[in-house]
Structures are given as structure tokens and as C-alpha cells.
N, C-alpha and C positions, 0 to 999 in steps of 0.2 A: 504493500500500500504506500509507503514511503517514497518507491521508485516512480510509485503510478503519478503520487503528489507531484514529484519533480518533472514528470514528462509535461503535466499539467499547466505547469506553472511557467516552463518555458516562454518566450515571447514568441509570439506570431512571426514567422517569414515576413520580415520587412517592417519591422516594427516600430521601425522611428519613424513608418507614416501613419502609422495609427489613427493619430490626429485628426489626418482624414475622415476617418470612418465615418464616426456622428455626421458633421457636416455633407458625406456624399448618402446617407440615409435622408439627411434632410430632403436634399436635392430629390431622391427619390420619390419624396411621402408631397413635396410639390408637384411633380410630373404625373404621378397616381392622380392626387385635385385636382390639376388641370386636365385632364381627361374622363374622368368621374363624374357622370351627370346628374346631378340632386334630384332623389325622389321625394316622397311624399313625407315621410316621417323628416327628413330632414326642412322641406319647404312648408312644413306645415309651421317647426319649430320658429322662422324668419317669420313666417306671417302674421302668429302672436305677437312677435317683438316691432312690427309693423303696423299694427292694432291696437299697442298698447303705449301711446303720447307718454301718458307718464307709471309710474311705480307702484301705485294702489290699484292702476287699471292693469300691470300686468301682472300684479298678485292675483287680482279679481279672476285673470283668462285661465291663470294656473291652476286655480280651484279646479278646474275640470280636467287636465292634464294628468296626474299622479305621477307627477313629477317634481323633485325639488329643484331649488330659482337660481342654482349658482352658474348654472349654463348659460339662465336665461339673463343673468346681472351680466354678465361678460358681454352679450350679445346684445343689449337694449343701448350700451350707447352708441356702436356702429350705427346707429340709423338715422345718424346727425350727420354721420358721414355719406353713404351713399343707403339709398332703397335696391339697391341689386343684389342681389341670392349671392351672387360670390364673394358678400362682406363674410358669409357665414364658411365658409371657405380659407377664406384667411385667417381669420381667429380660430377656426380648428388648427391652422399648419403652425401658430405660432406655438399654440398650444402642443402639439406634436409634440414640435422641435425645441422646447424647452423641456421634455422628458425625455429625449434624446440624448441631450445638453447633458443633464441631471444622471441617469444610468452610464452615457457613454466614458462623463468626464469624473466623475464624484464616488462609484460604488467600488467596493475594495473586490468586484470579481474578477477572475481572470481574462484576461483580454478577449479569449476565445468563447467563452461566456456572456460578457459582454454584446458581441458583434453576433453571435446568436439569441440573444433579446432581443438587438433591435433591429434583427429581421426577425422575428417570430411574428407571426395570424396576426395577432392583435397591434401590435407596434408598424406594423407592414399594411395592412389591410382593414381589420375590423373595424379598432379602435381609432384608422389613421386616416382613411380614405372617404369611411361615413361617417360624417360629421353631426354628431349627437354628444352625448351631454360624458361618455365616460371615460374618454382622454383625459377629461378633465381630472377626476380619479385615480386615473395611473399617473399622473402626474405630482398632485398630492402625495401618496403613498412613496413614491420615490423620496420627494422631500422629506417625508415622515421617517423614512429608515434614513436618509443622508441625515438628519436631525438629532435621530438617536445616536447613532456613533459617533457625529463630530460635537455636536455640542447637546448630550444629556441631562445637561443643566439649565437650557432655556425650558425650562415644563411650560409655561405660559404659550410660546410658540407651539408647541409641539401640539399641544391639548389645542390649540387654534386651527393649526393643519387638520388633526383629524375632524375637527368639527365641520370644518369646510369639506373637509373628505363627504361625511355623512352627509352632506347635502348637495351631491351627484349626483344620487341612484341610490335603489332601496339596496342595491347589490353590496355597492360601496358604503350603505351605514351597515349593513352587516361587517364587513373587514372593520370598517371605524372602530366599532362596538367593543369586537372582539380585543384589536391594537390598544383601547385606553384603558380597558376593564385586566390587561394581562400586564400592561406595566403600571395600573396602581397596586393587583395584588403584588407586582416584585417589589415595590418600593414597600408594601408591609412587609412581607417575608425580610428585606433587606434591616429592617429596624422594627419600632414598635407601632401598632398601630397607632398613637395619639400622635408620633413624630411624623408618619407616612401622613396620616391628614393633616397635618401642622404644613406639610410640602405640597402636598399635591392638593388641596383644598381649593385655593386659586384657579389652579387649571383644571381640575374635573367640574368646579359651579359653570368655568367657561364654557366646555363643549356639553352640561347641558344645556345651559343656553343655546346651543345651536340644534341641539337633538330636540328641541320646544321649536326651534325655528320650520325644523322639517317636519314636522308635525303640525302645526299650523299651515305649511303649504300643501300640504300632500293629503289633509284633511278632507273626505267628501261632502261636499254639498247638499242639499236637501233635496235636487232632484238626480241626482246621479244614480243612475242603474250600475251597480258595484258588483262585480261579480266575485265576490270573496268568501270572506269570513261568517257573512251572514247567509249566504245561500247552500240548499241544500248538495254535495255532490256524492256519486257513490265511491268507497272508502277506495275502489281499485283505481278511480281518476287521478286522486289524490299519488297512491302508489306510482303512476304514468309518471308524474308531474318531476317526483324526487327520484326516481330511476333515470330520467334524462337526462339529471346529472353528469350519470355515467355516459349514457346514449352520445351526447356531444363529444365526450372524448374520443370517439371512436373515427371524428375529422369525417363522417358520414352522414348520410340521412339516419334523419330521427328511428332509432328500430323500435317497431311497437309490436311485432307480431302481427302482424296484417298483411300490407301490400307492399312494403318496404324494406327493401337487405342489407344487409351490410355487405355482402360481396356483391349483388347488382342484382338487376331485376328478371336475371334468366330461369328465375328457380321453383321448380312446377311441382314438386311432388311434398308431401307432408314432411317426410322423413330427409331429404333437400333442407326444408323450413327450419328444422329443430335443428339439424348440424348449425347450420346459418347463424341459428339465434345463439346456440352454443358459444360460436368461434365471436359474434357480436359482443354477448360480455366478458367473454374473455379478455379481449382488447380490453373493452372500456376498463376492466379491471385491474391488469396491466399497468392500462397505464394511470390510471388512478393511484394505484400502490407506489410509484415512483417515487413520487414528493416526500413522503415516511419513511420511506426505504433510507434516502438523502438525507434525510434530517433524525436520523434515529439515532445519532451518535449524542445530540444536543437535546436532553430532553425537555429542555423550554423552549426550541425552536419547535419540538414534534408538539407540543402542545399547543401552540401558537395553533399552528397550521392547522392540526386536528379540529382545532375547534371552529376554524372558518369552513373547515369544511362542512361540519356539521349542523352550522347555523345556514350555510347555503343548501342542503340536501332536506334540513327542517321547515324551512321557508318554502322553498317547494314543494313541497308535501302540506304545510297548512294551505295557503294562498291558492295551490291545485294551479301553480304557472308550470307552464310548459316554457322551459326557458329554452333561448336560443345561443347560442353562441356568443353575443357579445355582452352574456350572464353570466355565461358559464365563466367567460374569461376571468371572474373573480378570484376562482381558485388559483388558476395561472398568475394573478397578480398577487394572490397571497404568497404562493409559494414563491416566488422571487423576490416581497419584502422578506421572507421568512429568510433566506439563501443569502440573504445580501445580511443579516442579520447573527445570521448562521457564519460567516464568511469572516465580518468586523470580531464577532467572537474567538475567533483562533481555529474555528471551522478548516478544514482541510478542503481542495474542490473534490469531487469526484467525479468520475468517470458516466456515472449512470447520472448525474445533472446534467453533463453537456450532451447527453443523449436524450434529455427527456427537453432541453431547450432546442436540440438540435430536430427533433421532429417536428415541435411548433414553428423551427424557421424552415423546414422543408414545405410545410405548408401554408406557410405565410406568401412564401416564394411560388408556390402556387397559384395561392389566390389572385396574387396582386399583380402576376402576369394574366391570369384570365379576366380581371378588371380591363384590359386590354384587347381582346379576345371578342368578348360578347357586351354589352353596352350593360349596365345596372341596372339602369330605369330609360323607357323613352317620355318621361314627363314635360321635361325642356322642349324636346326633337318637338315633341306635339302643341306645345304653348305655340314657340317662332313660327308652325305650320300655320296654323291658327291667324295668327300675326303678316305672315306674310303675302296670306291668301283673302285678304282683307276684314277679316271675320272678328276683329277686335270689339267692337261695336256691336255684332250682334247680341241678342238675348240667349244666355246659355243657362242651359240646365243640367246638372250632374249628377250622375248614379254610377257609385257610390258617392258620397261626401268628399271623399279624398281626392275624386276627381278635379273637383270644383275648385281645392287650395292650389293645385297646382298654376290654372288661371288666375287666382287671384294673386298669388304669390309671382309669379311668373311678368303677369299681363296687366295687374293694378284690376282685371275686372272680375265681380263677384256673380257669382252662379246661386239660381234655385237650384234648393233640394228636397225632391219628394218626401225623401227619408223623414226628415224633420218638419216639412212644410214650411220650410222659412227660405231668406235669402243668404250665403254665408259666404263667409271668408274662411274662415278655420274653422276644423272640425270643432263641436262641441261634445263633448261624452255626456248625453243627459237622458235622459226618460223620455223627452220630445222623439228622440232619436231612436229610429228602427232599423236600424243595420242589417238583420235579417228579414228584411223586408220582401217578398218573393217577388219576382223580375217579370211576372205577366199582371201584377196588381199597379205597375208601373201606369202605367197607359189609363186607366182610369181617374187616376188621381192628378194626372197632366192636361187632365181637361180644362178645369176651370185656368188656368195657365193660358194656355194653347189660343181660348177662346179672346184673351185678352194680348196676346203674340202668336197671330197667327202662325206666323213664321218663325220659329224656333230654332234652336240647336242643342242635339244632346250628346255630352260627352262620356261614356262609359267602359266602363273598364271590360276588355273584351274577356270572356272565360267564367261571366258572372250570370250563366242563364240568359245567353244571349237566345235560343229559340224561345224562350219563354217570352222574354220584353220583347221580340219582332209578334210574338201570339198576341200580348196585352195589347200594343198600338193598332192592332191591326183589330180589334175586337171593339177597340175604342174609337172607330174611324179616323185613326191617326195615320198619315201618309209618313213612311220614312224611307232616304234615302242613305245609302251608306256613303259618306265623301272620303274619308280615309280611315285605313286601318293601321295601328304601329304595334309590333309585333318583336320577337326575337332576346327582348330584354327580361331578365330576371327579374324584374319586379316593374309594373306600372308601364303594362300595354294598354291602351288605348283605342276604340274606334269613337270617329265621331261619326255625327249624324245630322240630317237637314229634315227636320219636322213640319209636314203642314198638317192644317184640319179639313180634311176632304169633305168628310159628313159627318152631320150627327151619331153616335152611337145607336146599336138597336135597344 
């Protein structure tokens, strides 16, 4: 193990360019954004901050979001500067590349370590290229471990980072939680408890202060349809929910036992199914064991970890989320404050970390090359269509909702939506709101509309029951024409439509 330490520790072939690194990762995580077309979760995120003049009005939008506001504080003063979607772009790569900065130049891991973090999934891709609220969080977290080892004695600061961690993502007040609850019991263990709250009193009333803050934003409203804690589900959704845990690790589709494999979708026979699902948690298993395997030398790092994980595996299982990928990433970010923690301590590297970082940058490197490949979203492509076929002006109606932010965010113009029966800009999460609203009851409810715009336009997301809403218009003496279809993107294909009212209904 000594030797293996030493092979480890070597420097990189060519190591007085090191330097480089971070900064040509930057470079990359810009060329990824400037190629990246903003979809809906991201252009819905601008359109709040575009909606909301001042600061009570964008708590008020957040109400319905279930989200906390630290994404959205970053982002509300860009709109002094420009109204253009690629403000929200820029403030992600600064963000990036200030956790770049942070891991590349400041963590005591091995260089080779290093430069496989900041090509891993998340630093490359998830966390870097869509621009959402939990960059921001691996950013925090980095400062929070740079914090602990270089100066353990600002607690004030540190108890401030994690607060502002907690109010990222409910992901990221989990890791928080776990981070200020594991170094006040050290600091008892380290002395007595009258001296440990005589120290840390200060900064644990700060971060709750902030844990009241994210509670406060992320609070439901009185008309919000919540589908949580208070709704009925059956005990094995729940199980679904905290097994995905695992599922994601496997760098595949969700395996649930149904229509989806983890070796691909050639697989016909029952006894085919059960190897599949066999070899499926195997992996996930695998490689879930890793991060313990690593940290099992330090038993306060394996405790750390152990228990982020546990709070993420519990959370999903209460909550009954089915989390995706850039959830999961929690654990990934735990285990490298934990590694980087583990490291400062006198921690040794090993062999099975740079293999368990090195398959997240085989897949990072994946990713972020298919980011190039196949387009993310055609939401943009469809607005400038829109736009340049003169159609800015016309009356548009959108099915789904999400449809409708993209023109507004996009084009400055607001779309009906049946869903809700209002006109909107961003989505609302309310009661008003029928998301499962079936796509041939479309066309009935577009009447009274239609009658007052004869001439319409509906943008809808193609894949959404489209024979049904061609059945409802047409049942509703609704004439429609198909003008264009956008297609081939992983998320937020689009056909629109040219609506008239031929005749009455029967």
C-alpha cells in the first residue's frame, strides 16, 4: 500500500502545466454554454427573475416553485443588465468556474484526482452545462471543506457557507444538515459540552437562521396541489423512489422492472429480465460501496458520508421522489467533501478513488461530447422560428404550460393556457392547474378563446397525445393546421399549429 501511495502521489507527465488545467476546463464548460440550448426548467427559472421588479414579488413567484432563493438572488440583478436568457448562462459559467478555481487550485488531492473531478458528469455536464440552481452547491461545499482545513477557526464563516449551502436545493440542505450537525458533535467530543456551545453557539443560531430562511421559501401555499407528505402512496412507490438511489448509479436508465434495462432494450424472455435486473444492482451496488470502501480507514470520514447517504436514500423514500441525476449527484458531492476531508487528515489516496472519480469522468466525457451530438432542447430553434416567420404578434396558446415560458421567456410574449384557464408567463404549481389534463378535452375548452381569436396559434409539445388533441379540435369544429414540427432533441420538441373556427361544435 505504501508503494501504491507513492505511485499515486507522483506528479502528472508534465506537471508544471498543471496550471493549465482549471482554466482549459473553464474554457470547456464555456464552449459546452455556448452550444447548449436553454430549455424549459432553465427559461422558466429567467422568466420568474423577469416577473419579479423587485424582492417581495420574487419571494411571492417562489412560493410556488419549491425551491430555495439563492439561485434566484444571484440571478435577479442580471436583469438590470440585459433581459436575454444568456444572462442566465453567464452567471452559471462564473459560477462553474469559481468551483473549478476552488477544487483545481485549493484541495490537498492528488493532481490526478483533481483533473478527474473536474471532468466528472456533474463538473462537465450536469451541474455545468444546465444551468439550474446546484452549481451553486458544489461550489459552497468546496469552500466549506477549503474552510475546514485552512482556517477551522472562522466557525462564523463556515456555519454561513453551509447555510447558504442549505439554501440551493433540498439535496444540498441535506449534505448542509449532515456537514454542521457532524462538526458540532466533534467540537463536543473534542471538549465539554458547555465549552463546544460557548464556541459554536454563534454559528449554529446563524445557519438556523438560514434553515428558517428555506423554510419560509420553500413553504406551500394554500393553493398548491403538493404531492408529498400528505398524500396517500402505496409503500412499494415509496421503495421505487429510494432504490433509484442506487438505479442512477448505474450511468443508465432508471431500472424499474418493466420496460427498461440496464444492458438495452433487446431483452424478450422472463429469465433474460431477472439476469438483467440481477447484473443492474449489482453495479449500482458496486459502485455505491466504493465511497466506504475509501473512507473506511477514517472512521469520521465513513460516518460523514454514511450518513449523507442515508439522509438522501430516507428523503426519497419519504417524499416518494424519483430522483434524477442531478440529485443523485449529492452523494458524488458528498463523497469528495468527505475525500478532500479525508485527504487534509493524513488520509492516504487510493487506488479504488481514482477509479471511482475516474468512471464519473468517463462519463462526464461522455455526456458533454453528446451535448454536441444531439441538441438538448429545440425550445430556442422554435421561439426564433416563430420570430422569424413573423408570428411574434400573433395570439398563442400553449399545451403544456411549459410551452408557453419558452415564448414568453424567449419572445417577451405571453401564451393562454387551457391547463389553468389563464394567460401566463411562468409556470404556476397550483390547484388552478391541470397538468394531467387529457389532450382530446383540449379543443372544447379552446372555444370560448377561438371565438374571441378566430385565428389562433397552438404550441404543443409533440408526444403529448397528439391523436387525441387532433380528435378534440376536430370534434370541437376546430380547423388545424400543422406549420412546423421540431423534433430530435432530448427534451422540449415542439409542433406548432395555425387554428381557425370553421363551425360550430355539434
Amino acid at each position: 500500500m505504501i508503494a501504491l501511495a507513492q505511485i499515486l502521489n507522483r506528479p502528472l507527465p508534465g506537471g508544471r502545466f498543471y496550471p493549465l488545467l482549471p482554466p482549459l476546463f473553464m474554457a470547456l464548460v464555456a464552449a459546452g454554454l455556448w452550444h447548449h440550448p436553454l430549455w424549459f426548467d432553465e427559461l422558466q427559472n429567467w422568466r420568474i427573475i423577469l416577473d419579479s421588479p423587485t424582492l417581495p414579488a420574487l419571494y411571492g413567484n417562489l412560493r410556488h416553485e419549491g425551491h430555495p432563493s439563492l439561485w434566484y438572488l444571484l440571478l435577479w440583478p442580471l436583469q438590470w443588465i440585459s433581459v436575454k436568457p444568456a444572462m442566465i448562462k453567464l452567471a452559471h459559467w462564473l459560477v462553474v468556474s469559481a468551483a473549478i478555481g476552488v477544487i483545481g487550485y485549493l484541495s490537498p488531492l492528488a493532481k490526478r484526482d483533481r483533473v478527474l473531478i473536474m471532468a466528472s458528469y456533474f463538473m462537465l455536464y450536469q451541474w455545468a452545462l444546465i444551468s439550474r440552481n446546484y452549481a451553486v452547491g458544489m461550489l459552497l461545499a468546496f469552500v466549506y471543506a477549503w474552510l475546514e482545513c485552512a482556517h477551522p477557526q472562522r466557525r462564523l464563516l463556515i456555519y454561513l457557507t453551509l447555510g447558504l449551502l442549505a439554501n440551493c436545493s433540498a439535496f444540498a440542505l441535506l449534505l448542509s444538515g449532515v456537514l454542521a450537525g457532524t462538526r458540532a458533535l466533534r467540537a463536543w467530543h473534542a471538549t465539554s459540552l458547555i465549552t463546544a456551545l460557548r464556541r459554536e453557539a454563534a454559528g449554529l443560531a446563524l445557519y438556523t437562521a438560514f434553515i428558517a430562511g428555506f423554510l419560509w421559501t420553500v413553504r406551500p401555499p394554500d393553493d398548491l396541489a403538493f404531492a408529498g407528505f400528505g398524500d396517500y402512496r402505496p409503500i412499494s412507490h415509496g421503495l421505487d423512489g429510494a432504490f433509484a438511489v442506487f438505479r442512477r448509479l448505474t450511468f443508465d436508465r432508471t431500472y424499474k422492472f418493466n420496460d427498461e434495462y440496464f444492458l438495452g432494450k433487446g431483452i424478450t424472455s422472463q429469465w433474460g429480465r431477472w439476469v438483467d435486473g440481477f447484473l443492474a444492482v449489482l453495479a449500482a451496488t458496486l459502485f455505491s460501496l466504493a465511497p466506504f470502501v475509501v473512507l473506511m480507514r477514517d472512521r469520521a470520514m465513513l460516518a460523514l458520508y454514511s450518513l449523507n447517504f442515508l439522509a438522501a436514500f430516507l428523503f426519497c423514500f419519504a417524499v416518494f421522489q424519483e430522483p434524477e441525476y442531478r440529485h443523485v449527484g449529492v452523494l458524488w458531492l458528498g463523497f469528495v467533501v468527505c475525500f478532500w476531508l479525508y485527504r487534509h487528515r493524513g488520509g492516504a489516496p487510493t487506488l479504488l478513488a481514482t477509479l471511482y472519480c475516474g468512471v464519473w469522468a468517463l462519463w462526464g466525457a461522455y455526456s458533454y461530447l453528446g451535448e454536441f451530438r444531439r441538441p438538448f432542447s429545440n425550445s430556442e430553434q422554435m421561439a426564433h422560428w416563430i420570430q422569424d416567420h413573423g408570428l411574434s404578434d400573433a395570439y398563442w396558446i400553449s399545451y403544456r404550460d411549459e410551452a408557453g415560458v419558452v415564448l414568453s421567456t424567449v419572445l417577451g410574449i405571453s401564451t393562454y393556457s387551457p391547463t389553468c384557464q389563464c394567460t401566463l408567463t411562468h409556470v404556476t404549481w397550483n390547484r388552478r392547474r391541470n397538468p394531467n389534463l387529457p389532450t382530446e378535452k383540449i379543443g372544447p375548452m379552446l372555444l370560448p378563446t377561438l371565438r374571441q381569436h378566430p385565428v389562433s396559434y397552438l404550441v404543443a409539445e409533440n408526444g403529448q397525445g397528439m391523436d387525441g388533441l387532433a380528435h378534440g379540435l376536430t370534434e370541437a369544429g376546430i380547423g388545424y393546421e400543422l406549420l412546423q414540427r421540431f423534433t430530435g432533441a432530448h427534451y422540449g420538441n415542439y409542433d406548432l399549429y395555425r387554428l381557425t373556427l370553421d363551425s360550430p361544435p355539434n
